[in-house]
ZAMARGU-4260 file (C-alpha; in steps of 0.2 Angstrom, whole numbers, plus 5000, padded with zeros to 4 digits):
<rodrens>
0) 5175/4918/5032 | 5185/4904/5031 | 5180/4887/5042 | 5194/4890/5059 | 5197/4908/5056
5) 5197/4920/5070 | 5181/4929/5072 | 5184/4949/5072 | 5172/4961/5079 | 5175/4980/5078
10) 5161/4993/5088 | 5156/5010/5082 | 5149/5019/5095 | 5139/5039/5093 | 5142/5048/5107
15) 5129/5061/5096 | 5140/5076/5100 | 5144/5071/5118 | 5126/5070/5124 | 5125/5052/5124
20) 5141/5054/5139 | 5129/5062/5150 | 5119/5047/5151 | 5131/5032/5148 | 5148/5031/5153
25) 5157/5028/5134 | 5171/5027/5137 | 5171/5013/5151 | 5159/5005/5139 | 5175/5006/5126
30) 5189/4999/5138 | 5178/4985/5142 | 5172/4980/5127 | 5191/4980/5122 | 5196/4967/5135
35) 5182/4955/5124 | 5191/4943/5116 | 5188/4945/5098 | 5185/4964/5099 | 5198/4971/5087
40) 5191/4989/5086 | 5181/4998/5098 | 5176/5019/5090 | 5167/5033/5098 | 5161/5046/5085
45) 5153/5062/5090 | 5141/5060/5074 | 5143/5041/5067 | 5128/5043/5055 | 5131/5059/5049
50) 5134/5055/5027 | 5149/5066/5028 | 5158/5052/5041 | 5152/5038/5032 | 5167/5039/5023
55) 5178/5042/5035 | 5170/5025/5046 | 5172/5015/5031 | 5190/5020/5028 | 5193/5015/5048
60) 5183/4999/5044 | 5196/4994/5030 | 5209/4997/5042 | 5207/4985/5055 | 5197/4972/5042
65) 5185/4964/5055 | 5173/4953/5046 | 5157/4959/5059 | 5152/4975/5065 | 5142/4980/5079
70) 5134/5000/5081 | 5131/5008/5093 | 5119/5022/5088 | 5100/5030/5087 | 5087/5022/5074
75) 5090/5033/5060 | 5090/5031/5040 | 5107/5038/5040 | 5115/5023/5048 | 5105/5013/5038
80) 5117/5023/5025 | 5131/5017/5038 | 5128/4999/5037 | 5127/4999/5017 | 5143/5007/5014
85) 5149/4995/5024 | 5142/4981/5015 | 5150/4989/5000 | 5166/4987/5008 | 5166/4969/5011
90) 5156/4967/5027 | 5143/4952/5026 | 5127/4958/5027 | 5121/4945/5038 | 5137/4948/5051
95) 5130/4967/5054 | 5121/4971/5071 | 5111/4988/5078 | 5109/4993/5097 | 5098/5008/5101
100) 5108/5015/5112 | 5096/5031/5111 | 5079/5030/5113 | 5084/5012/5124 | 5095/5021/5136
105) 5098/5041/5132 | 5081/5046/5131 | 5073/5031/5144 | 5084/5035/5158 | 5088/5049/5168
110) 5101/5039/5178 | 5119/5037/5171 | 5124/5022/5182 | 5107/5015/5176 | 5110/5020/5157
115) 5127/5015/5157 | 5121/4997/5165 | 5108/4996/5153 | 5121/5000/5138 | 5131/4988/5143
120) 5120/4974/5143 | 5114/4976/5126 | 5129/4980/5119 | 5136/4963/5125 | 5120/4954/5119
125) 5123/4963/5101 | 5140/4952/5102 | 5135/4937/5109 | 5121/4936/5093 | 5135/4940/5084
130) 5147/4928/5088 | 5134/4917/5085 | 5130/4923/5069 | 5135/4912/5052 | 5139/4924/5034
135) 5124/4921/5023 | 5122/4925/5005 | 5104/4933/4997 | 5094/4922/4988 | 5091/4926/4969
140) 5075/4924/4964 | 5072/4926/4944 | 5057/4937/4938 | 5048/4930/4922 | 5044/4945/4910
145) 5028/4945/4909 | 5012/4956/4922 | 4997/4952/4926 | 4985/4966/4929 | 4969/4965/4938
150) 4956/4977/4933 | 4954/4987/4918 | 4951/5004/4922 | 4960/5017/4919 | 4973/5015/4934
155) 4976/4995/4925 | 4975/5001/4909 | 4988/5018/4911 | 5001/5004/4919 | 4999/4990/4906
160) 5002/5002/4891 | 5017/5009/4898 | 5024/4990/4903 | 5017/4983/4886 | 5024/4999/4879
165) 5043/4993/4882 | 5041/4976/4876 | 5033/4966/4889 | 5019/4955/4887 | 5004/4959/4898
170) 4989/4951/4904 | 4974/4962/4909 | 4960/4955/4916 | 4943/4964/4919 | 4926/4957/4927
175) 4915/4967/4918 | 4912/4967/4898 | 4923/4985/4895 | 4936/4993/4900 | 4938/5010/4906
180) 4929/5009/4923 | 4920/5025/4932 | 4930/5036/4922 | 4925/5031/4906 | 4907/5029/4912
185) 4907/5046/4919 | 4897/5063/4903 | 4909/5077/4911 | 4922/5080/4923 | 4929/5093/4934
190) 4948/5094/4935 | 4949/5111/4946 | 4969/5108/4943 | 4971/5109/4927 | 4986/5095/4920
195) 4993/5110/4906 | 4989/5123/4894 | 4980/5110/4881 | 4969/5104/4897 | 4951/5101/4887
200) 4942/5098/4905 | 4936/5081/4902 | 4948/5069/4909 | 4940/5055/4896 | 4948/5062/4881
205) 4964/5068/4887 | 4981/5065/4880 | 4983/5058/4898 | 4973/5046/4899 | 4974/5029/4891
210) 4962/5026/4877 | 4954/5007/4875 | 4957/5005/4858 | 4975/5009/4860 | 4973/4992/4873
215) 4962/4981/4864 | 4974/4984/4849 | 4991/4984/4857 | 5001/4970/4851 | 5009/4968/4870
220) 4990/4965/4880 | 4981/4951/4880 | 4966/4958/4889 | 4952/4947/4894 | 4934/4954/4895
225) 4919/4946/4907 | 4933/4936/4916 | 4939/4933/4937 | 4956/4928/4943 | 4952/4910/4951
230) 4966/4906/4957 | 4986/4914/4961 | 4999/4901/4967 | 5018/4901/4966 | 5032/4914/4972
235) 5040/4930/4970 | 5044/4932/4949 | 5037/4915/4944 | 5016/4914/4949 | 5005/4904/4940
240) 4986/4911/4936 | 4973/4904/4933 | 4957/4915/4926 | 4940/4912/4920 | 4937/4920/4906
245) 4921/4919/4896 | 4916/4902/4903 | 4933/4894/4900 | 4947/4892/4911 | 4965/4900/4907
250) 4982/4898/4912 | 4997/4907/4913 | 5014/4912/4923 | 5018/4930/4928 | 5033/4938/4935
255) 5023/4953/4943 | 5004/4956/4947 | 4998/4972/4949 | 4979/4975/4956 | 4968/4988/4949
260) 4953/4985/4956 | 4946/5002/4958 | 4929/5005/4970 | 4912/5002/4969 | 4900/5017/4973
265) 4890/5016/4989 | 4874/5010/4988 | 4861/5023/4995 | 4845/5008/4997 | 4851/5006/5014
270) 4847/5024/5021 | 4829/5020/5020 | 4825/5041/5025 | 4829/5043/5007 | 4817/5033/4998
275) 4830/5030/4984 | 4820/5012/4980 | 4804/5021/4979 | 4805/5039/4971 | 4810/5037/4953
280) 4814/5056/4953 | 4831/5051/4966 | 4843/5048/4959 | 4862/5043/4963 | 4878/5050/4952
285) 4881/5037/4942 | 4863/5037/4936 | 4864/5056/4934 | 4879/5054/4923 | 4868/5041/4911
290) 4856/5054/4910 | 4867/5067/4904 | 4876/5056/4893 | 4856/5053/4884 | 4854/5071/4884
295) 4866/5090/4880 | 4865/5098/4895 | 4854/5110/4888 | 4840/5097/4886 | 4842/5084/4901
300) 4828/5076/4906 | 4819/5069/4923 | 4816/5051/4921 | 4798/5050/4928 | 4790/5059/4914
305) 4803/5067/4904 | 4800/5085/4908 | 4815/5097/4913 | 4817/5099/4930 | 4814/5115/4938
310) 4822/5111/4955 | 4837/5100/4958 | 4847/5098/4974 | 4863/5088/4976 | 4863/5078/4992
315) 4883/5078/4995 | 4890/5063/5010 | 4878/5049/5003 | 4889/5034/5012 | 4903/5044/5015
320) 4908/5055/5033 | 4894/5042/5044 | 4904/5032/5056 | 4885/5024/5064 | 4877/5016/5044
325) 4891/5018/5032 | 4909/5025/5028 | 4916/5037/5043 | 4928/5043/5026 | 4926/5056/5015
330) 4931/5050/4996 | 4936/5066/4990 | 4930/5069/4973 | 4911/5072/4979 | 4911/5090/4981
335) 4919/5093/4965 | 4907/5082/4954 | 4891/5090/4962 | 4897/5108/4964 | 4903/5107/4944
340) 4887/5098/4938 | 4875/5112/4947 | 4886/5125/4939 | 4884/5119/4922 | 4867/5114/4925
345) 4863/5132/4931 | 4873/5140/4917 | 4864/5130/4904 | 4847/5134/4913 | 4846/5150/4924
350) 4828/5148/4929 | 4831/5134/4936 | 4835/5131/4956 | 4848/5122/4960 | 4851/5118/4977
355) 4869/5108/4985 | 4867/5101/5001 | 4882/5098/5013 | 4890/5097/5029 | 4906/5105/5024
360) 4913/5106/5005 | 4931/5097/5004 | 4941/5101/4989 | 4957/5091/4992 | 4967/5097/4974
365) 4971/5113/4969 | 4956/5124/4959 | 4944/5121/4971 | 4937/5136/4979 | 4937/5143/4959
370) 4927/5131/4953 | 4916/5132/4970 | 4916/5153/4967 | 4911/5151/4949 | 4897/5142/4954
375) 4890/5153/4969 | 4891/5167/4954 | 4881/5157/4943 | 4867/5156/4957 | 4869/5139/4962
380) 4862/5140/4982 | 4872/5129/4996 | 4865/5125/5010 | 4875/5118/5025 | 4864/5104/5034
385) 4862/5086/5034 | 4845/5079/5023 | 4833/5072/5036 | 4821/5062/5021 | 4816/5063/5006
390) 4799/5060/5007 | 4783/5058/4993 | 4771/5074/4997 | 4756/5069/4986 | 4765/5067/4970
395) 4779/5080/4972 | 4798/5078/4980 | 4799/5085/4995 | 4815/5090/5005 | 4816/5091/5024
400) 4834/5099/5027 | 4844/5107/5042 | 4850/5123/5039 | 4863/5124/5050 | 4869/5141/5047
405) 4850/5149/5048 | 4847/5138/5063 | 4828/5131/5056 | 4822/5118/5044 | 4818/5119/5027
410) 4805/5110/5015 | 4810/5111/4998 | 4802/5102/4983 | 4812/5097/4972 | 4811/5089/4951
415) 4828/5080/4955 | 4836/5074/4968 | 4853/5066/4965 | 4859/5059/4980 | 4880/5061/4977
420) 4886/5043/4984 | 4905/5039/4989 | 4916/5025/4985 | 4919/5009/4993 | 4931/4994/4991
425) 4927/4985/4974 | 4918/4970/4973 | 4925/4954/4975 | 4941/4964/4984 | 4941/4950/4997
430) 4943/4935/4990 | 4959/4944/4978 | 4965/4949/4994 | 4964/4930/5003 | 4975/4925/4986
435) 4987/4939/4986 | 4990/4937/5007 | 4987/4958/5005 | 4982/4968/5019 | 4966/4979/5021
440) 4966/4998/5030 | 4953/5001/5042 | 4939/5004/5028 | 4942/4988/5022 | 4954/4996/5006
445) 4970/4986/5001 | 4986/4992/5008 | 5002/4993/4994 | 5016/4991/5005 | 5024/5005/5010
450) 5033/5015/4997 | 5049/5012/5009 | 5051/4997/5008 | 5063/4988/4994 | 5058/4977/4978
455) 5060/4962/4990 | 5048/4965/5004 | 5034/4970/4993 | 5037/4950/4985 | 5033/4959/4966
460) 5015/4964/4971 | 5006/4982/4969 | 4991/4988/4973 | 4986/5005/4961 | 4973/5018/4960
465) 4956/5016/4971 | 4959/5001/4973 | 4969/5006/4988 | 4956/5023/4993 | 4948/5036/4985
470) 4955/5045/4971 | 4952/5057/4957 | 4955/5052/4938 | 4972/5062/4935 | 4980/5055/4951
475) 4976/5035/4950 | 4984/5035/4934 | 4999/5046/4941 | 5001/5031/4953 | 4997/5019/4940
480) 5012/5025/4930 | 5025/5027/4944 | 5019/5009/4946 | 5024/5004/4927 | 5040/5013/4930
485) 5046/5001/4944 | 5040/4986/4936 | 5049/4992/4922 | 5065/4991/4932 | 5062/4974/4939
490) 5056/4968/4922 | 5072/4974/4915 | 5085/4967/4931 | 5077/4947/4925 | 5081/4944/4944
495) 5080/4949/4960 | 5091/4946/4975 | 5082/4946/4992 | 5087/4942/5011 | 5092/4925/5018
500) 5078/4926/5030 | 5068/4909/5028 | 5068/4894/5036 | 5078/4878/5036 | 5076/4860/5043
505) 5088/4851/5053 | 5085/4834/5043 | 5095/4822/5060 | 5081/4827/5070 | 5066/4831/5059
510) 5053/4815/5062 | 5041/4820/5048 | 5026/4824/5060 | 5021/4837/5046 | 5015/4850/5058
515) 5025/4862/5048 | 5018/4859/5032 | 4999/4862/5041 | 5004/4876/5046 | 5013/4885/5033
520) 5000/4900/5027 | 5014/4903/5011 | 5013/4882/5006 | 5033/4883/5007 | 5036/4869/5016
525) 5032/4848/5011 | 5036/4833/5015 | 5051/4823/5006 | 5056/4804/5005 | 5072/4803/5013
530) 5080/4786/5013 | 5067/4775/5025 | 5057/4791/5033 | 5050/4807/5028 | 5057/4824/5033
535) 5049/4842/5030 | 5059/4852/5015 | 5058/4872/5013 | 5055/4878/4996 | 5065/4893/5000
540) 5059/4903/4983 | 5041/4903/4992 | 5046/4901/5008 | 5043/4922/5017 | 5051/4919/5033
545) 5035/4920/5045 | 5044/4907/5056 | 5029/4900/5060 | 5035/4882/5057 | 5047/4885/5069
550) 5035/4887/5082 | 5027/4873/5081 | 5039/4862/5076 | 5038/4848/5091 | 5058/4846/5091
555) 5066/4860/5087 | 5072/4852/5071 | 5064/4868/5061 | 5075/4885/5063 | 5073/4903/5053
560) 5090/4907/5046 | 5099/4923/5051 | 5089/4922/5070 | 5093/4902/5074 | 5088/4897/5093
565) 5108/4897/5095 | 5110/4915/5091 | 5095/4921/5100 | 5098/4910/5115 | 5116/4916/5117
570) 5109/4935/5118 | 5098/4929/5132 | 5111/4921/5142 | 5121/4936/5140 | 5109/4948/5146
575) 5105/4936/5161 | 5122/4934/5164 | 5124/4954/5165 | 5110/4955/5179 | 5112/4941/5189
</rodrens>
């Protein structure tokens, strides 16, 4: 809008089929607000969201031409639909405003003189903030083409092949001295749901699953072994890393991070009933999984003496589903390993007992209750009850278990006792998330922000695989590959264009006390020589919009744009002004 011009307002109003008139009085609320002086339009729709009258609102916003718009609606995507067809159409993003007239008046009061009060004072605060409103333009950001991935297991690994694959370079960078993670550590697997007819039922070799020489040889990676990201500064598209790798320190920018970072598996020293430290005969998965990797499955071995065990139970819960000493979660793939490795350990040897101890089995993907049916027919025996301890009874393994469905306790000895651990978040997941501002769930997980949200609010940041919970092989590198596939997109676009929402300085009345720049958790905002002082000076590439500078700002000289004191102030007024 051009400086002088007349400011325009139109008002679409949803009367949602005339059910909004038995609580607010529409259309007194239309011939006031016509009376306003910059009101050009005023609209009551029986359905203003509804996609097939979008069109018909746009065509009536062309008509009258007003450069802000106020609606008066529900909370609903489709008039987020509303607002950006009417962007389309010309109207300035930032000159757009939203009453609830629903769930704020319809569905809070039973009243209709109440409602209808209440409808009007918001409505007349939506125009007073936009009246005060300025038209803003988005910031472009640019995105350098280049990732960084952070963990090498087969959620990194699956997302930087397919990035690297379209001519982007990629950094991958793993803490440990291989790559492949769990999965690749893992002698069988389980897939109860098979991915297609050729499914060979060991995730490691499948046509799905990235393999690492097709990493460490791809001319797109650089991947760094034995190495810790130290240090992630920057913005949006344009972050500089710094990585110690191999004793030596490395440097390099990135348009887009991705964090792999899988889980660690719980460690079952600190239930002390289990004696894990002190029976060599206990054993957890993962150490189950070295010795069948030594060993066929016809001729696995105890480690104590090398003999084949006669008796192996499968603790199931080991850290997982105890809210009091461990995780209150369950992390899914348990079950499936333990009740698969019985049933083949049972199949390769019939005489020997094999024993799965559970509170109750959870088979999340489909394949399941087949898998768990094949091997009850095998002979493998469950028995539904928490271990009590594992105890030495003069040189043999002895078992006291619940069994809940007799009612009584059991002693079993046992060969082998594998005590079937969960997964936790991944070493060193704190720190990366203190760098990355992420946030954690309740079990201490990162959280990828939600799916909903467009490229700009996730600021070119995702979070993969088990790094944000427990998940089987197949799906992390499902996720992992949606992931490339919008990284992809933005690697493609070069550039990124993202709201006006940051702050600004008012240079005439900033004293350069620096609070701001103490402040500022993004480091967005510094201190410049301006003729004989200093004032504050927003790096608005870096800069997220928290407005936490404009809180403590001692003058006021700091604002967020888009919600400036004036705007805000002039809803207030106008809601006071209403009640008084």
């Amino acid at each position: 809008m051009a400086q002088g011009a007349k400011r325009t307002i139109a008002l679409y109003l949803c009367s949602e089929h005339g059910k909004m008139c038995d609580f607010i009085d529409l259309e007194s609320m239309r011939d006031m607000l016509l009376h306003e002086k910059d009101v050009v339009d005023v609209l009551i729709h029986h359905e203003l969201c509804a996609v097939e009258e979008i069109a018909k609102i746009v065509e009536r916003y062309r008509e009258h031409k007003p450069d802000r718009v106020l609606l008066g609606c529900c909370q609903t995507a489709t008039s987020e639909r509303l607002r950006e067809s009417l962007i389309e159409a010309g109207l300035n993003k930032y000159l757009y405003e939203r009453v609830n007239l629903k769930e704020l008046c319809m569905l809070a009061h039973t009243d209709r003189e109440t409602g209808t009060r209440k409808a009007k004072s918001l409505l007349l605060s939506g125009l007073a903030r936009l009246r005060a409103g300025k038209p803003l333009d988005d910031i472009i950001m640019p995105i350098r083409d280049s990732v960084l991935v952070i963990g090498g297991g087969i959620a990194g690994m699956a997302s930087a092949n397919a990035i690297a694959d379209e001519g982007f370079k990629v950094y991958l960078v793993e803490k440990e001295n291989r790559l492949g993670g769990r999965a690749y550590m893992l002698s069988n697997t389980f897939p109860t749901h098979e991915c297609g007819i050729c499914c060979m039922r060991y995730c490691k070799e499948c046509v799905l699953t990235p393999k690492i020489p097709e990493i460490t040889t791809h001319p797109n990676i650089e991947v760094m072994l034995n190495s810790n990201v130290k240090q992630i500064s920057g913005r949006f598209g344009e972050r500089h890393i710094v990585v110690e790798s191999n004793g030596e320190m490395k440097e390099f920018d990135v348009g887009i991070i991705i964090v792999a970072t899988g889980s660690k598996t719980f460690d079952p020293i600190s239930l002390p009933e289990y004696n894990y430290d002190r029976l060599e005969d206990v054993v957890n998965s993962m150490e189950f999984c070295d010795i069948m990797a030594k060993a066929s499955t016809t001729d696995f071995r105890r480690p104590s003496d090398g003999k084949i065990p006669k008796v192996v139970n499968f603790v199931l819960c080991v850290g997982s589903r105890d809210c009091h000493r461990a995780n209150n979660y369950c992390s899914i793939v348990c079950c499936t390993y333990a009740i698969g490795s019985a049933k083949e350990i049972k199949l390769a040897h019939p005489e020997t007992e094999v024993y799965v101890h559970f509170i109750d089995l959870r088979g999340p993907y489909r394949g399941f209750e087949n898998l768990l049916l094949e091997a009850r027919g095998a002979g493998v025996i469950f028995v539904r009850g928490r271990v009590a301890e594992i105890i030495d009874d003069d040189g043999e393994i002895l078992l006291r278990v619940e069994d809940a469905d007799a009612g009584e306790i059991l002693n079993i000895h046992s060969d082998l006792v594998v005590l079937v651990v969960g997964q936790e978040p991944s070493f060193g997941s704190e720190e990366l998330v203190k760098m990355l501002r992420l946030q954690v769930d309740i079990d201490g997980f990162m959280k990828d922000f939600n799916p909903m949200y467009p490229e700009e609010i996730k600021k070119g940041i995702y979070v993969v695989g088990c790094a944000q919970g427990p998940k089987g092989i197949r799906y992390s590198i499902d996720d992992a590959k949606k992931t490339a596939l919008e990284v992809i997109h933005l690697l493609k676009e070069g550039e990124i264009s993202i709201d006006n929402l940051v702050a600004e300085v008012n240079e005439r009345t900033c004293r350069g006390c620096g609070q701001c720049v103490e402040n500022c958790p993004f480091e967005a905002v510094v201190l410049v020589e301006k003729g004989d002082r200093r004032v504050a000076s927003v790096d608005e590439m870096i800069c997220e919009g928290c407005g936490i500078c404009s809180v403590v700002c001692c003058n006021k000289s700091m604002a967020m744009r888009h919600y400036t004191r004036a705007s805000l102030l002039s809803q207030v007024r106008s809601v006071i002004k209403e009640i008084s």
